[in-house]
N, C-alpha and C positions, 0 to 999 in steps of 0.2 A: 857688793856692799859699798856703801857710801862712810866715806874718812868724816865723818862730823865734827871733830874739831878743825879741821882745813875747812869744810864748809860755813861753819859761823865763823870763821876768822876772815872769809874772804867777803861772806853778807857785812860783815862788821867793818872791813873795811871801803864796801863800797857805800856804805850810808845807813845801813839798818841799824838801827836800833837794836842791843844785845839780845832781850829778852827776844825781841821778834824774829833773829835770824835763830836763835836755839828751837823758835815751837816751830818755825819753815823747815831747817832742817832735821827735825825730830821728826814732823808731818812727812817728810820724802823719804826718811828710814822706814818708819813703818810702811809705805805704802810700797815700797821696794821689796822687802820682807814679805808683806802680804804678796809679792808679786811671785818672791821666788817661792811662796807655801804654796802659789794655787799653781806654779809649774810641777811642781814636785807631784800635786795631788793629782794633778792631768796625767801624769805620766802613769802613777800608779792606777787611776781610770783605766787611760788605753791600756796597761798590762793586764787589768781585769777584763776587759771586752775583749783581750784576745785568748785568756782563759776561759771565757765564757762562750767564745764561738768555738774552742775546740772540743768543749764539754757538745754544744747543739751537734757537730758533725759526728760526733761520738753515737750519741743518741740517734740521727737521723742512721746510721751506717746499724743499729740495734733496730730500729723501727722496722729498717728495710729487712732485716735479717726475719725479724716478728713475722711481718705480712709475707713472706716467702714461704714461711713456716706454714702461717696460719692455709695459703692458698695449696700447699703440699697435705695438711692435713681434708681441703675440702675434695681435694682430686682423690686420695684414699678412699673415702665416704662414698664421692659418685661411685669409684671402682668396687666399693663393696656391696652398693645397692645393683649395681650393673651387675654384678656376680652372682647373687642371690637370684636377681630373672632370668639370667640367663642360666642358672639350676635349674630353679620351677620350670621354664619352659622344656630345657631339656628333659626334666623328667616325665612333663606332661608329654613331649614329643616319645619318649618310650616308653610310655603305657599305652600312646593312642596306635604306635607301630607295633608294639603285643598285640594288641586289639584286632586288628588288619591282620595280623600273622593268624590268631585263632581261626577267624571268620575263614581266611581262605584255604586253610588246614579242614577246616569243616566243608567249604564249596568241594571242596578236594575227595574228601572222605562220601561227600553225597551224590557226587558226582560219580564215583568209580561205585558204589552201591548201586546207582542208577546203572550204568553200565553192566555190572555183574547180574541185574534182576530180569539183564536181556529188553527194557525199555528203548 
């Protein structure tokens, strides 16, 4: 802060003229004022920018956790569509191995008929 009556007393005594050293050093109050309002408001700036990067690191540390998730939910999916074919085929592979069991049950049966007919 600037002492204003020491300052127009010392314009005044080096030559100014009253009125002109009171609006000199009125004009260097304010603009000293205005200096320490836009240090003040810098500062509480920077404290918002550092509020607001630790809000983004919040968020990115959610996002990563989201698409972890999200990539956990598409592996479930593959593994469930993988499950399902790999039933179907199992179960088509034990009908077509019944199948094979019959026929050769039967080559079996006509075979020893043959044999038993004396052929």
């Amino acid at each position: 802060m600037i002492d204003t009556h020491t300052a127009v007393k010392q314009l005044i005594e080096a030559g100014r003229p009253e009125m002109q050293a009171e609006v000199v050093v009125q004009t260097q109050q304010q603009f000293v004022e205005g200096e320490v309002a836009t240090r003040a408001a810098l500062a509480g700036v920077r404290q918002d920018i550092a509020e607001v990067r630790h809000e983004v690191e919040l968020v990115r540390k959610d996002v990563g956790a989201l698409e972890f998730e999200l990539q956990d939910q598409k592996f479930e999916a593959l593994d469930q569509k993988f499950m399902k074919k790999l039933d179907k085929q199992t179960s088509d592979m034990t009908v077509r191995l019944g199948g094979l069991i019959v026929l050769a049950i039967a080559i079996l049966v006509a075979l020893y008929r043959l044999a038993g007919s004396g052929l």
